[in-house]
N, C-alpha and C positions, 0 to 999 in steps of 0.2 A: 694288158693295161689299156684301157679306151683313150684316143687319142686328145682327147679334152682334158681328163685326170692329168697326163704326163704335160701337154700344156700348162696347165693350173698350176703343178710343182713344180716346173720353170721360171712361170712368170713369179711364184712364189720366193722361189732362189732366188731369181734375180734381183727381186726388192729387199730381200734381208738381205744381201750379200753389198747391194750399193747403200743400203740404209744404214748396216749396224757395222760393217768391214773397219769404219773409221773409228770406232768407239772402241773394239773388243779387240783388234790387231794392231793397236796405236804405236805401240813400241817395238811392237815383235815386226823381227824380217819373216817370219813362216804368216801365210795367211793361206784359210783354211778355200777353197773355190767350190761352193758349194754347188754350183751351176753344173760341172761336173762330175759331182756326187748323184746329181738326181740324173746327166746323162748315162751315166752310167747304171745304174739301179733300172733304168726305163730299159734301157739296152739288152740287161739281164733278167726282166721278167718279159718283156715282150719280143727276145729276138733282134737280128742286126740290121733288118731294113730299119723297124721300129726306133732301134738308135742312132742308125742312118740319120732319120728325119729329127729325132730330137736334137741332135748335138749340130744336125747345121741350123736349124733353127734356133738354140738354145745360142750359139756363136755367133749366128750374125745378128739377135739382139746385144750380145754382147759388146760385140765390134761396133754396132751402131752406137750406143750408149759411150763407149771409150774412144779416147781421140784417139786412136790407132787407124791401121790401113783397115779397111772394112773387106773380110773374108777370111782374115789370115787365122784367127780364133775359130771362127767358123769351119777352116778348112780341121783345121787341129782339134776340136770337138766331134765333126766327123766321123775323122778316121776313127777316134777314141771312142765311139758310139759304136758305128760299126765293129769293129774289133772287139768292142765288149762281150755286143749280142752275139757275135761269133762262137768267141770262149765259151759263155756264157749256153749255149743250145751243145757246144761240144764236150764240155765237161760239164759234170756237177760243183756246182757254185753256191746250193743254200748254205751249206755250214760255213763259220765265220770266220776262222784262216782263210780257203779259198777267196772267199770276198775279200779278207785283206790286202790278200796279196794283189786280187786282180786290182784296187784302186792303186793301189803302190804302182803296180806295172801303167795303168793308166793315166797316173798324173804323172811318170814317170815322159809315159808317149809322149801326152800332151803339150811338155814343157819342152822334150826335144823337138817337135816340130815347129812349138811356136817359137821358141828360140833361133830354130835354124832355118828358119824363112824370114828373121827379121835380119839374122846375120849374111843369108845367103844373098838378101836383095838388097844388102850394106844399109840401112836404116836406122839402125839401132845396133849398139855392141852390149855384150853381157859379160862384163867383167866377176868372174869366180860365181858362176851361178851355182854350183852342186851345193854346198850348205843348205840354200834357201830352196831347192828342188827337193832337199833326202829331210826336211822338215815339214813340204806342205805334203808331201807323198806322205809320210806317217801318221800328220793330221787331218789329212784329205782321209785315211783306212780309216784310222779310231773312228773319225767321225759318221763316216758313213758306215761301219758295221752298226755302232751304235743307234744311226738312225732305220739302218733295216730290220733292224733284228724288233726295235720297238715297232714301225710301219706292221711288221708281218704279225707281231704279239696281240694291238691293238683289238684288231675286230674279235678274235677269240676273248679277248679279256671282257668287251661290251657281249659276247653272247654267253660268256658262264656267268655273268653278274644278273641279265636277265636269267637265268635259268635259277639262279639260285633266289629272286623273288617270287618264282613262278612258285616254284618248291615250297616257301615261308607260307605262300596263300592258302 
């Protein structure tokens, strides 16, 4: 994946994730962190520096945009970026269990580190976080199978649709 493309669906995350988050998760405690979905996806089709770079990029606009400490998302994006690409270059990960599972285990990461660097540097406490972790981990997978599996479907569907009016001609 070209490093502008993984940009583009960062900065893309980023604006529906701060745009629509309050309209579509109003009530719910599970919100879906899309920003992770696409580090993760980048991580897995381009490898672990490749995630490397997105997920600290991708956290510390994060961080910058959230009044939090600036880095701590970033760091937590990271590791989950790398470690993706990692998995991701060591095992087979196109089929959609795999991919399940690795967002599960990723948002899984994510929220223990972000959690225990707010706790470790006493800032912030998280009173009973596992509910709202073991629901955005299932909706962080759904959602992002769902958006890879359509992402990887897309361009073949626009070149048999050309190919079937080449045929009609």
């Amino acid at each position: 994946m070209r490093s502008a493309a993984a940009l583009a669906a960062i900065l893309i995350a980023i604006a529906v994730q701060t745009t629509l988050a309050g309209y579509i998760f109003r009530g719910s405690s599970t919100a879906i962190d899309l920003v992770l979905i696409v580090v993760v996806y980048v991580a897995i089709k381009s490898g672990p520096v490749t995630g490397l770079l997105a997920g600290t990029v991708a956290g510390l606009i994060q961080d910058a945009l959230a009044s939090g400490i600036l880095g701590i998302g970033g760091l937590a994006k990271t590791m989950v970026g790398f470690l993706s690409g990692l998995l991701g270059t060591q095992f087979i990960v196109t089929a959609p269990l795999p991919r399940f599972l690795l967002l599960i285990v990723a948002t899984a990461l994510h929220a223990a580190i972000f959690i225990g660097l707010y706790t470790l540097l006493n800032l912030r406490q998280f009173p009973a976080p596992y509910p709202s972790i073991v629901g955005q981990a299932f909706g962080n997978a759904f959602v992002g199978v769902v958006a890879f599996q359509m992402i990887e479907w897309f361009p073949g569907f626009v070149d048999r649709r050309r190919a079937g009016r080449f045929l009609k001609r």
